[in-house]
C-alpha positions in Angstrom: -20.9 -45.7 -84.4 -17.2 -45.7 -83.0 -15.8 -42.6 -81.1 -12.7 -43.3 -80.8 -9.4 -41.9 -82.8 -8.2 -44.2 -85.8 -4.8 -45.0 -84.9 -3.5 -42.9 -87.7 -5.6 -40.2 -86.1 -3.9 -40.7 -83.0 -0.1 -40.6 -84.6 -1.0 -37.3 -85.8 -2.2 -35.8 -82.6 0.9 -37.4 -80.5 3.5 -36.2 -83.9 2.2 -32.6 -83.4 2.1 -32.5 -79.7 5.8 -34.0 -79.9 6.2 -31.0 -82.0 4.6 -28.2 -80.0 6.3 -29.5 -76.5 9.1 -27.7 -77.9 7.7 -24.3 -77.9 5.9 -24.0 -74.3 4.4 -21.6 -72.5 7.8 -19.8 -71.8 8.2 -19.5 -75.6 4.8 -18.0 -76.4 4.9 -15.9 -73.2 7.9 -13.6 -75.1 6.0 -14.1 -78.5 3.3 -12.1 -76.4 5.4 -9.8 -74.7 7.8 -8.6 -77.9 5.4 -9.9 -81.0 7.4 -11.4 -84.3 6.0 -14.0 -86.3 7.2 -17.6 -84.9 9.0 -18.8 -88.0 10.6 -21.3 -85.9 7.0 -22.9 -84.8 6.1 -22.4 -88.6 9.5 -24.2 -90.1 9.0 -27.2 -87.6 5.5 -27.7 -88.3 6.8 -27.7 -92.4 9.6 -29.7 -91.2 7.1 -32.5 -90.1 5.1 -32.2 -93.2 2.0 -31.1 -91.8 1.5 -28.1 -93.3 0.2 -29.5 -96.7 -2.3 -31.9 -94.8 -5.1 -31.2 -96.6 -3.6 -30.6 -100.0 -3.7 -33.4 -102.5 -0.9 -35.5 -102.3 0.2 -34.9 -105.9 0.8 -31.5 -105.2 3.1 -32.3 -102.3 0.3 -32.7 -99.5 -0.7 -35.3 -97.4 -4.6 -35.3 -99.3 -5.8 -35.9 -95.4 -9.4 -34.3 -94.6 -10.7 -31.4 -92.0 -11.2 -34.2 -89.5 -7.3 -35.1 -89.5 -7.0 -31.0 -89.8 -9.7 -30.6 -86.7 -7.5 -33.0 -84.7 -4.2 -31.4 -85.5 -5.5 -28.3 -84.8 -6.9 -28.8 -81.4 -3.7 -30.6 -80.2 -1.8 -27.3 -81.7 -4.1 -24.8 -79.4 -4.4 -27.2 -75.9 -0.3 -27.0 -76.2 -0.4 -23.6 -74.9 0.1 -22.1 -78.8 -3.1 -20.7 -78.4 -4.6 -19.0 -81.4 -0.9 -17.4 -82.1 0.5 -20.7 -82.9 -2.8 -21.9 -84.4 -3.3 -18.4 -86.9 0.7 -19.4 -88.0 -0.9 -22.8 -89.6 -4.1 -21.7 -91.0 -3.6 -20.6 -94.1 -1.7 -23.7 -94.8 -4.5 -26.0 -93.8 -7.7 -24.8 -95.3 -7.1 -21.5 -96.8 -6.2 -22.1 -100.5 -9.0 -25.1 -100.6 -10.4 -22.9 -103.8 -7.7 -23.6 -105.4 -7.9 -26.9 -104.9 -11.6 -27.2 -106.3 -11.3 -24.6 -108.7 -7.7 -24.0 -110.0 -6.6 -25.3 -113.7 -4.2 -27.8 -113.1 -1.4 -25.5 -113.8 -2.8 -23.3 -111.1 -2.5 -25.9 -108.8 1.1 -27.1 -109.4 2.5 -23.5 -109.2 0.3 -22.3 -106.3 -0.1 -25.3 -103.6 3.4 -27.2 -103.5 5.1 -23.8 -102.1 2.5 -23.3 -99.6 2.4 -26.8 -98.6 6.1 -27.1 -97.9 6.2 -24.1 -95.7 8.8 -21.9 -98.5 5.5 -19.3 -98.9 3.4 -17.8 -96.7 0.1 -16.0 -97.8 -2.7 -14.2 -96.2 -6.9 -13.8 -96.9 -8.0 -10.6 -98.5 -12.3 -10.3 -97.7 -13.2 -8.4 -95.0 -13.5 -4.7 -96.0 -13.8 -1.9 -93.3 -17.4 -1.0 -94.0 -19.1 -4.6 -95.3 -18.0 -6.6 -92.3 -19.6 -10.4 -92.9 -22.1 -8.7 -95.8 -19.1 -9.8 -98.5 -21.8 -9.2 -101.3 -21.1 -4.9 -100.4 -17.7 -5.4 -100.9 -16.0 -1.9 -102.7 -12.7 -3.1 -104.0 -12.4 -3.2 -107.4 -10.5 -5.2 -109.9 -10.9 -3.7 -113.5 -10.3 -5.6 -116.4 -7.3 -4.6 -118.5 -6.2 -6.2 -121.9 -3.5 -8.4 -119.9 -4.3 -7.5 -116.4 -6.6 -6.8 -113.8 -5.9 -3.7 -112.0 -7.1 -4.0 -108.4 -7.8 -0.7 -106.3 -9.4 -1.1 -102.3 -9.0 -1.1 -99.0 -9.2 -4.7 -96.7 -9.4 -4.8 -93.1 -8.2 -7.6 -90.5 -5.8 -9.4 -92.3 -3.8 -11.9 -91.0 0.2 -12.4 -91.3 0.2 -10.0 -94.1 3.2 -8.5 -92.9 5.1 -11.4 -93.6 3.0 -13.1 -96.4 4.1 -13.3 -99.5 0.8 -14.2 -101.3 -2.8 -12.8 -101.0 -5.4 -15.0 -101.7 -8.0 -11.5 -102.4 -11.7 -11.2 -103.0 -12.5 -8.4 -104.8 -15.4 -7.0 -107.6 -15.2 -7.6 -111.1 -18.7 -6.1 -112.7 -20.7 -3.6 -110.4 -23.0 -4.1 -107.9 -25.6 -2.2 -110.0 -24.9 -4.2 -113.0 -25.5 -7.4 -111.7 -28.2 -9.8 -111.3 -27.8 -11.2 -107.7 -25.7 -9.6 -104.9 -23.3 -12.8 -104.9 -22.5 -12.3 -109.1 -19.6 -10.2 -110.1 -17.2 -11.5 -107.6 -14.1 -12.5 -108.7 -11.3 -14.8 -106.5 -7.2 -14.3 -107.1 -4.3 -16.0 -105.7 -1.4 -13.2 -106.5 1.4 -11.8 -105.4 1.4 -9.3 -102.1 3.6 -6.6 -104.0 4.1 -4.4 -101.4 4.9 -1.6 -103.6 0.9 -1.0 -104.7 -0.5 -2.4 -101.1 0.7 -0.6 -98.1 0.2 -2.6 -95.3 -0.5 -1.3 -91.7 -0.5 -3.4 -88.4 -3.1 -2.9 -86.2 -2.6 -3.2 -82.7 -4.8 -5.3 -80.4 -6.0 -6.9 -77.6 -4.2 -10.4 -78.0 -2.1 -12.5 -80.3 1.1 -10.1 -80.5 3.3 -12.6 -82.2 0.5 -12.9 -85.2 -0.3 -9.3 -87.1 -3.6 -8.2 -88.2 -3.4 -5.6 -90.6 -5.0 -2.7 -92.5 -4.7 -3.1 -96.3 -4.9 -0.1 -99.3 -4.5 -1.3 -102.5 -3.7 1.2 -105.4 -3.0 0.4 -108.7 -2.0 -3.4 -108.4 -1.7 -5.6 -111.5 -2.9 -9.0 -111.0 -2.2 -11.5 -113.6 -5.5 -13.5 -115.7 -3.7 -16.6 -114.6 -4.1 -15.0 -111.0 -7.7 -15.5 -110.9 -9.0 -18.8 -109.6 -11.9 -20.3 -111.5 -14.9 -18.2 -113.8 -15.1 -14.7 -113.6 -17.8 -13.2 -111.6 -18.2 -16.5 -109.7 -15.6 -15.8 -106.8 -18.1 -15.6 -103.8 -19.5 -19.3 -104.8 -15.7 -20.5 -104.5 -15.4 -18.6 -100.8 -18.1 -20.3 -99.9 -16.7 -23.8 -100.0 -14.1 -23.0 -98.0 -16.4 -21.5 -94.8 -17.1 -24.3 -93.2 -14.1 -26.1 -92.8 -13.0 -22.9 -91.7 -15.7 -23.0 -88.8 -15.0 -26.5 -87.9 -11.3 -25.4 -87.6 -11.5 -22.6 -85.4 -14.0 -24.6 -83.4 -11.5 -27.1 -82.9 -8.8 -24.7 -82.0 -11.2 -23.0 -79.8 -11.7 -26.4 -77.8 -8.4 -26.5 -77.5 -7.8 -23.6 -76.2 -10.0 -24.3 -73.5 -8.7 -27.7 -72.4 -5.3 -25.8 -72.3 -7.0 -23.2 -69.6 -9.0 -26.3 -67.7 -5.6 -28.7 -67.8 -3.7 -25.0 -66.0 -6.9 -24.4 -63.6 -6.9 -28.3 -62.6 -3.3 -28.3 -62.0 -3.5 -24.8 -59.6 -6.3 -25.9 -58.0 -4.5 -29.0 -56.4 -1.3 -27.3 -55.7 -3.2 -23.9 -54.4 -3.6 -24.3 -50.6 -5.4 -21.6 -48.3 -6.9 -22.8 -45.0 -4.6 -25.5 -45.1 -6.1 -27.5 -47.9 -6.3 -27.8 -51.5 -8.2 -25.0 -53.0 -9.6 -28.1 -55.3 -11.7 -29.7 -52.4 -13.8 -26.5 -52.5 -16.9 -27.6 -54.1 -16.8 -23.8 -55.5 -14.2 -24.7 -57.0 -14.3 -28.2 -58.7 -17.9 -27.3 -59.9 -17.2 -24.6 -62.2 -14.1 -26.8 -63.6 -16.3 -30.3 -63.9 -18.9 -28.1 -66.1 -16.2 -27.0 -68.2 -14.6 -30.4 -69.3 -18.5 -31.4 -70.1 -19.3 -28.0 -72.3 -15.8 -29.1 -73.3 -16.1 -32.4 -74.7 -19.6 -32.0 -76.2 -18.2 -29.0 -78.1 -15.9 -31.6 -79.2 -17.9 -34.1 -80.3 -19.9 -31.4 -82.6 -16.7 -30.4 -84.2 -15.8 -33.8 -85.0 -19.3 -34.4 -86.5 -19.0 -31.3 -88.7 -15.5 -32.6 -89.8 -17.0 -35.8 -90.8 -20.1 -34.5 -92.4 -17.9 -32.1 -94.6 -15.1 -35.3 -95.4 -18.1 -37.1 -96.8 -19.8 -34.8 -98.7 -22.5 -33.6 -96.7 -24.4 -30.4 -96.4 -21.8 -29.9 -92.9 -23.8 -26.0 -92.6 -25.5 -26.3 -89.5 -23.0 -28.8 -87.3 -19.8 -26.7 -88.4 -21.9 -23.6 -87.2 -23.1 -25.0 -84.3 -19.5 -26.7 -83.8 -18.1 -22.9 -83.8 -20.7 -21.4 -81.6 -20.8 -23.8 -78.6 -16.7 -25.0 -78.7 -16.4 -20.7 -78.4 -18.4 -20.5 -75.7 -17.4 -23.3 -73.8 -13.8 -22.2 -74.4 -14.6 -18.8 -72.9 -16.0 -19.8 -69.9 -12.9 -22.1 -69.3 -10.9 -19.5 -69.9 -12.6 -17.3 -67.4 -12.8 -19.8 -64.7 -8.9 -20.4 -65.3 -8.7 -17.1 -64.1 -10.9 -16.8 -61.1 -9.1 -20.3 -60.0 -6.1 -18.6 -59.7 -7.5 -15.7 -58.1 -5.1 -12.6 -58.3 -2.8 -14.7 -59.8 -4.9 -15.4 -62.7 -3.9 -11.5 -63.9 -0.4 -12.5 -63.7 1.1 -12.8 -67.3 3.7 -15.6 -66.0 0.3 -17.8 -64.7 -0.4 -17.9 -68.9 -4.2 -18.1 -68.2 -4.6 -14.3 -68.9 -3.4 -14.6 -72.3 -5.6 -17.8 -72.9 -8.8 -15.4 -72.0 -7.0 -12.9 -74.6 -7.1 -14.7 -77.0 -9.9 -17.0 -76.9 -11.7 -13.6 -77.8 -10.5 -14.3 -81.2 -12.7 -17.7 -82.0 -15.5 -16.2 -79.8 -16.0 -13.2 -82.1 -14.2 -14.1 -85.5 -15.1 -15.5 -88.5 -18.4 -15.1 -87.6 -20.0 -14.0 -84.5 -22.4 -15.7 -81.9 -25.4 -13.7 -83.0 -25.2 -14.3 -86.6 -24.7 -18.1 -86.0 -27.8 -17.8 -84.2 -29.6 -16.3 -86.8 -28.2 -18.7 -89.4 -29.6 -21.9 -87.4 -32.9 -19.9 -86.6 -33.2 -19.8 -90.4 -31.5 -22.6 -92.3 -32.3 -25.1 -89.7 -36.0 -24.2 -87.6 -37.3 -22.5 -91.2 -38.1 -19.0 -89.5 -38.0 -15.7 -91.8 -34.9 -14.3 -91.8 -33.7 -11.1 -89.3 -31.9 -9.7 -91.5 
């Protein structure tokens, strides 16, 4: 069993940390102050070619796996990016992966080489203001027409869609009451975002300024049949593949994160003087930090295992959920003792720390929260009777 990187694994972390060390922490500091999507980030990252790393190669990708994707990821976040320069990328990575398993082959030449290369952006239309993570309760419809669906509904916490210019949208095809199982009757589409039948509202929040979440109400789009990805009815089973890569990836963004909050604590904490000494010979203080890098690196290791499981066709459920849950809290609580090294300064915008804690609420509570992953390894792993 060997730990350590491939060397093509570590070209790809040092080729997008050579990248991100353009865009420091003075760069996403005004992202957070004024907001605007970082198109520049977003072109360089195209630029390199890493965008398409997980598409197939004959659709202009590099056809590399979640583990490559983990790796880039992390180095992305622990550059000071933070989940703004991390939610510019994602879509790219792992977000049209149903169209990769499920999409015609026509589907898949018209709908991944654009996304790959950076020239279209897109967005993820689930979540629904009243179903939350119960997807099966989902309300908007799309009603088959004779050359057409026409899609009515409302989504919730969408990502980029106010510069996207694709939705990749979830939405009911055949009643709830008309269908066998919860899970039928779902149907996937990879369509246009015409803004003319979706009016799209930002919503503002705690953290990630330069990266909008937004409010979506659908009325009367027309979606193409060549729109829909896969069967009808069967679009829940295609979301499905896609979670746990996206688990693994926010877990490795969300270890990341927290390096990038330990590495700006470690470096205060020798510099800091009061009583005429380093503030990092205060036992009180190198502690705290020491646990970190641990909770740190074993979060770490659990993503990577997760990556691998999912790269070789394993059933990756349990170590990409457990990947999410512990790199999230061990992120958090080196996010919070970034800020109590610093002390007062720790509030101060221009320290950066504060907007680490920020946004490291985003991989703490989002795709899934704590609780739930708890239940799920309660369940699926210890075999006790579900909560819920």
């Amino acid at each position: 069993m060997d730990f350590r990187l491939t060397e093509e694994q570590e070209a790809i972390r040092d080729a997008i940390a050579g990248i991100c060390s353009r865009f420091d922490d003075a760069y996403w500091l005004k992202k957070d102050k004024e907001g605007g999507f970082p198109y520049d980030f977003h072109q360089a990252i195209a630029e390199g070619g890493w965008l398409g790393m997980c598409t197939p190669e004959e659709y202009g990708g590099a056809g590399l796996g979640i583990t490559e994707a983990a790796i880039m990821m992390q180095t992305v976040a622990e550059s000071g990016g933070a989940m703004a320069a991390c939610t510019a990328l994602h879509i790219n990575v792992f977000g049209l992966h149903p169209v990769v398993m499920h999409g015609t082959p026509e589907q898949k030449q018209r709908m991944l080489p654009p996304i790959a290369a950076g020239k279209v952006k897109a967005c993820f239309g689930v979540t629904e203001p009243n179903t939350g993570l119960n997807t099966t309760q989902l309300k908007t419809r799309a009603e088959r027409k004779s050359d057409h669906y026409l899609v009515n509904g409302q989504k919730v916490w969408i990502s980029t869609a106010q510069v996207a210019d694709k939705i990749l949208l979830l939405a009911r095809t055949t009643p709830l009451e008309e269908v066998k199982k919860p899970t039928d009757g779902l149907s996937l589409f990879y369509t246009d975002l015409n803004r003319s039948k979706i009016d799209v509202r930002e919503i503002e929040k705690m953290g990630r300024k330069a990266l909008d979440s937004n409010e979506l109400f659908i009325d009367g789009l027309e979606v193409p049949f060549d729109d829909r990805i896969g069967e009808e009815g069967k679009g829940f089973k295609y979301i499905l593949d896609g979670m746990n890569p996206e688990r693994v990836l926010l877990a490795a963004e969300a270890v990341g994160l927290g390096f990038a909050a330990l590495n700006k604590a470690t470096a205060y904490a020798k510099e800091r003087v009061v009583f005429n000494r380093p503030i990092g010979m205060n036992q009180s203080v190198q502690h705290p930090l020491a646990k970190n890098w641990m909770e740190l690196e074993a979060a770490r290791l659990m993503v990577m295992c997760g990556a691998w499981q999912f790269d070789n066709g394993l059933n990756s459920g349990a170590a990409a959920n457990a990947a999410k849950y512990l790199a999230a809290e061990a992120g958090l609580s080196a996010c919070q003792n970034a800020v109590m090294t610093h002390g007062g300064f720790g509030y101060a915008k221009e320290f950066h720390v504060e907007r680490y804690l920020r946004e490291m609420m985003i991989p703490w509570i989002a795709p899934i929260t704590p609780n739930l992953i708890l239940c799920y390894i309660a369940e699926r792993v210890l075999g006790l009777p579900k909560s819920y």
